[in-house]
C-alpha positions as CSV (number, residue, x, y, z in Angstrom):
1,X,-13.3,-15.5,-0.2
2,X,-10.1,-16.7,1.3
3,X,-6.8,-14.8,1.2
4,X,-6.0,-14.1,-2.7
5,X,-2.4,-13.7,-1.9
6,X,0.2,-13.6,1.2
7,X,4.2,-13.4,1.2
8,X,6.9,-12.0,2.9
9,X,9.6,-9.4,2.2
10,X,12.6,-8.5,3.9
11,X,10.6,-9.6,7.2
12,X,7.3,-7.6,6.0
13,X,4.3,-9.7,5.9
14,X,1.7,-9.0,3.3
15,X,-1.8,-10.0,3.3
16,X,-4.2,-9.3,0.3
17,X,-7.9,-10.0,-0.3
18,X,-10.3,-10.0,-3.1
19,X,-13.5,-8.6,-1.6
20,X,-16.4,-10.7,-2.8
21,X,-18.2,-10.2,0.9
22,X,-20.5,-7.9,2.3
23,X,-20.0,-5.4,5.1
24,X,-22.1,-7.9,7.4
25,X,-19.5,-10.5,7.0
26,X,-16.6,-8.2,8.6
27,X,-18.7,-6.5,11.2
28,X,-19.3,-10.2,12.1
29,X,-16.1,-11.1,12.1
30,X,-14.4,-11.9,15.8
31,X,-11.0,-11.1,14.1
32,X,-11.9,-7.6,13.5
33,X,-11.7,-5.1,16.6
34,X,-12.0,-1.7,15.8
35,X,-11.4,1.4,17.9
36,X,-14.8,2.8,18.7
37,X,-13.5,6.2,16.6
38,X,-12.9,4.0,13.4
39,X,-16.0,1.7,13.3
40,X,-18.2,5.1,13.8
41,X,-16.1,6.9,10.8
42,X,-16.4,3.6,8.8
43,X,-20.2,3.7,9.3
44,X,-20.5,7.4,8.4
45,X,-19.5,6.6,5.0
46,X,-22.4,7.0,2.8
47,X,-21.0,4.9,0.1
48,X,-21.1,1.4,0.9
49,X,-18.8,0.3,-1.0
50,X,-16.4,2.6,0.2
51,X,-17.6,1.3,3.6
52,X,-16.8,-2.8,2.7
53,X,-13.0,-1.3,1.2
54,X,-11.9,0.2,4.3
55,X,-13.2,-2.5,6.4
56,X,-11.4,-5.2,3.9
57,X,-8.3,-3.3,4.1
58,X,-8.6,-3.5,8.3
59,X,-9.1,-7.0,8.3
60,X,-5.6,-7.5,6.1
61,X,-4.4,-5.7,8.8
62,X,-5.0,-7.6,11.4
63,X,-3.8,-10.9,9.5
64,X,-0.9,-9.3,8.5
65,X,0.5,-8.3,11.9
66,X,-0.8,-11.7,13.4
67,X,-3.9,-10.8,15.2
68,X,-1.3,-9.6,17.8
69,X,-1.3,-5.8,17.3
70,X,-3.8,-3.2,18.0
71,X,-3.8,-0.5,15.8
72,X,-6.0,3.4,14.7
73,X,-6.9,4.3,11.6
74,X,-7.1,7.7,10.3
75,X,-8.4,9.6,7.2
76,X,-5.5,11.0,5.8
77,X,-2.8,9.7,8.2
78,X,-1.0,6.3,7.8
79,X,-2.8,3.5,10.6
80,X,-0.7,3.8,14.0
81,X,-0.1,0.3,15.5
82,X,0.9,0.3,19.4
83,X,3.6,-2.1,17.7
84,X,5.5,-2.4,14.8
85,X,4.2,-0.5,11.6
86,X,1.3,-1.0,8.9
87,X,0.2,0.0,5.9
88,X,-3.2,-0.5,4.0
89,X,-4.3,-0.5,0.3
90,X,-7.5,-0.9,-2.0
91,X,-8.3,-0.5,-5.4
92,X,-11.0,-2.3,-7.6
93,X,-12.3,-5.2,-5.8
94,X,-8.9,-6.2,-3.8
95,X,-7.6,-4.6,-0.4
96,X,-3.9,-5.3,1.1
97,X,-2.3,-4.9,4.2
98,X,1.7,-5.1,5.0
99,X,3.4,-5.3,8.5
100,X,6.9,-5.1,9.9
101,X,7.2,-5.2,13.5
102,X,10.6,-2.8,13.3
103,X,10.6,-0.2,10.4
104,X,8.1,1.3,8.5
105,X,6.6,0.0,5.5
106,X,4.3,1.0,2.4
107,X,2.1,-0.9,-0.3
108,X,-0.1,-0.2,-3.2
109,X,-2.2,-2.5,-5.4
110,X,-3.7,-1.5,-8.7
111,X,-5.6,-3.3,-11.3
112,X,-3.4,-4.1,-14.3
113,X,-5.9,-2.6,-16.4
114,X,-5.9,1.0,-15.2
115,X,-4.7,3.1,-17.8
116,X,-2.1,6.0,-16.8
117,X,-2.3,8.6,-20.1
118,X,0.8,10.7,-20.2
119,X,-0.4,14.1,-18.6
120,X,-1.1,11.7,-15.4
121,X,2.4,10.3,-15.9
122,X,4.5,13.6,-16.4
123,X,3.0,14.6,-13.1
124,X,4.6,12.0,-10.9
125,X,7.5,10.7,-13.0
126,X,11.0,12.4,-13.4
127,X,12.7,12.7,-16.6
128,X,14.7,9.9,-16.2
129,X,11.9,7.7,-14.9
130,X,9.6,9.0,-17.9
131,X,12.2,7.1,-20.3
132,X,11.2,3.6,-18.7
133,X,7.9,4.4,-19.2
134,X,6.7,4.1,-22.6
135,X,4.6,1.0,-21.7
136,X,1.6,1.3,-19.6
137,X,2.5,-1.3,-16.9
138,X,5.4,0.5,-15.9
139,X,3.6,3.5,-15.3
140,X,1.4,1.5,-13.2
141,X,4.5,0.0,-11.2
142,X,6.1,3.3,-10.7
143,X,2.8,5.2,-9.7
144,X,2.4,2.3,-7.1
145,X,6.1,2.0,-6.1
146,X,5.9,6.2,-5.3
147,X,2.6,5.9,-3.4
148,X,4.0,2.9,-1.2
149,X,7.1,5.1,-0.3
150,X,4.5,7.9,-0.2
151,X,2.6,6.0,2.4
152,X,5.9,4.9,4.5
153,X,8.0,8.6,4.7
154,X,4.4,10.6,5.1
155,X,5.9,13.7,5.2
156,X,3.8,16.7,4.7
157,X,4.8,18.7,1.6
158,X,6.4,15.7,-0.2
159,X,6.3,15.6,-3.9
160,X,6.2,12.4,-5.7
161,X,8.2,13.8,-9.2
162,X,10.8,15.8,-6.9
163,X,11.0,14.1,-3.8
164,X,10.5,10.1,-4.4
165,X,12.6,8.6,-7.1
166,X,13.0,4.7,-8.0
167,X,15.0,2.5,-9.4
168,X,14.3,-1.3,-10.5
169,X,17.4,-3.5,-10.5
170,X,15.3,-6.2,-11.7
171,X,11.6,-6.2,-13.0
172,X,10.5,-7.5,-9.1
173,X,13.1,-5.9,-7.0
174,X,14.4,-1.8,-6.8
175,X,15.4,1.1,-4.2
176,X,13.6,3.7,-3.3
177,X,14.5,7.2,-1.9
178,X,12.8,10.5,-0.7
179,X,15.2,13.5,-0.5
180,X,13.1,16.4,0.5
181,X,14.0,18.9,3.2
182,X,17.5,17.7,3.9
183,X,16.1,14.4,5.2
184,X,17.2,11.4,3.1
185,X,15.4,7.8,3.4
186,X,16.0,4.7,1.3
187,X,13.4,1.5,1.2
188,X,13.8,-1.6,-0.3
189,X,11.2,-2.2,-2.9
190,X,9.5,-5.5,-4.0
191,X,6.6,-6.1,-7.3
192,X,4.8,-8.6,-7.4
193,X,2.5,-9.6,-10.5
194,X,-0.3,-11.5,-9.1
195,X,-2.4,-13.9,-11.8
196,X,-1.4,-11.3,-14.4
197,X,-4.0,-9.3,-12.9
198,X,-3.3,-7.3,-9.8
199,X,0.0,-4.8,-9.7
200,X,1.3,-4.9,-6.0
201,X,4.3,-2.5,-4.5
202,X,6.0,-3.0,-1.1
203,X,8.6,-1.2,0.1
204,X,10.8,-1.8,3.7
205,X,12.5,1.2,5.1
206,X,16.5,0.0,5.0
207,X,15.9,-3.2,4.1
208,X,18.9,-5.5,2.6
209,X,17.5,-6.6,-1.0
């Protein structure tokens, strides 16, 4: 289908997609030019639909950054674009891309759905983050806001109920901040509610809100 939702944030674009397509129809695609290394780890995948996901998430990618920016993949790394920075997302049925051409940036997406039971939450939430988090949907909008920041520091080691902590001045807009190993990063962050369906988290490195 078409692009389910696109914005901008503090100079970020964001691309997402609901995947209702087969794996033919992005292998097909001109848009999407993938390093050799990526297309043959994509196609090891035994799972197919793990297979369409990552391919989805690519093609976000490249919309995101304007079809101007080539950029690697990795497993467990976050993608490396020969301009700018990226970051890529699935869940469920949707995948999401964000791009900023100067500072690094992060995003999750989660189906409003998911259900986060408390000895998930204590594992990620600080004590005063697990006061806000008596509903469901918050716990949905923190895990995603700590995994976009996650994505954007990458630091090996980093802890997402010691290290990463946010705060939401408003129900769409917050700051985010890793403190681990003397180092000390803030991000802008940015939720977004889309169709009452779909939770998705950005975050900017030292953006203004």
């Amino acid at each position: 289908m078409p692009i389910y939702f696109s914005s901008t944030f503090a100079d970020a674009n964001i691309v997402i997609w609901k995947i209702e397509e087969d794996e033919e129809f992005f292998w097909a695609s001109s848009n999407l030019k993938l390093p050799p290394k990526d297309a043959y780890r994509i196609k090891g995948y035994t799972n197919v639909y793990k297979r369409v996901e990552s391919l989805a998430g690519r093609y976000c990618a490249h919309i995101a950054s304007g079809g101007q920016v080539n950029f690697q993949c990795f497993e467990n790394d976050p993608p490396q674009a020969d301009k700018g920075y990226l970051s890529i997302a699935h869940t469920s049925g949707y995948a999401g891309a964000v791009y900023h051409p100067l500072v690094k940036v992060g995003i999750d997406i989660e189906i409003i759905s998911r259900l986060v039971r408390d000895r998930i939450f204590t594992r990620f939430a600080s004590e005063d983050e697990m006061k806000t988090g008596t509903e469901n949907y918050n716990r949905l909008v923190l895990w995603c806001a700590k995994e976009a920041i996650y994505k954007a520091g990458h630091l090996k080691g980093l802890n997402f109920k010691e290290h990463i902590k946010v705060e939401w001045n408003t129900e769409t807009q917050g700051v985010g901040t890793i403190h681990f190993g003397g180092l000390y990063k803030i991000f802008a962050l940015r939720n977004v509610l889309i169709e009452n369906h779909l939770i998705c988290v950005l975050c900017v490195e030292n953006a203004q809100l």
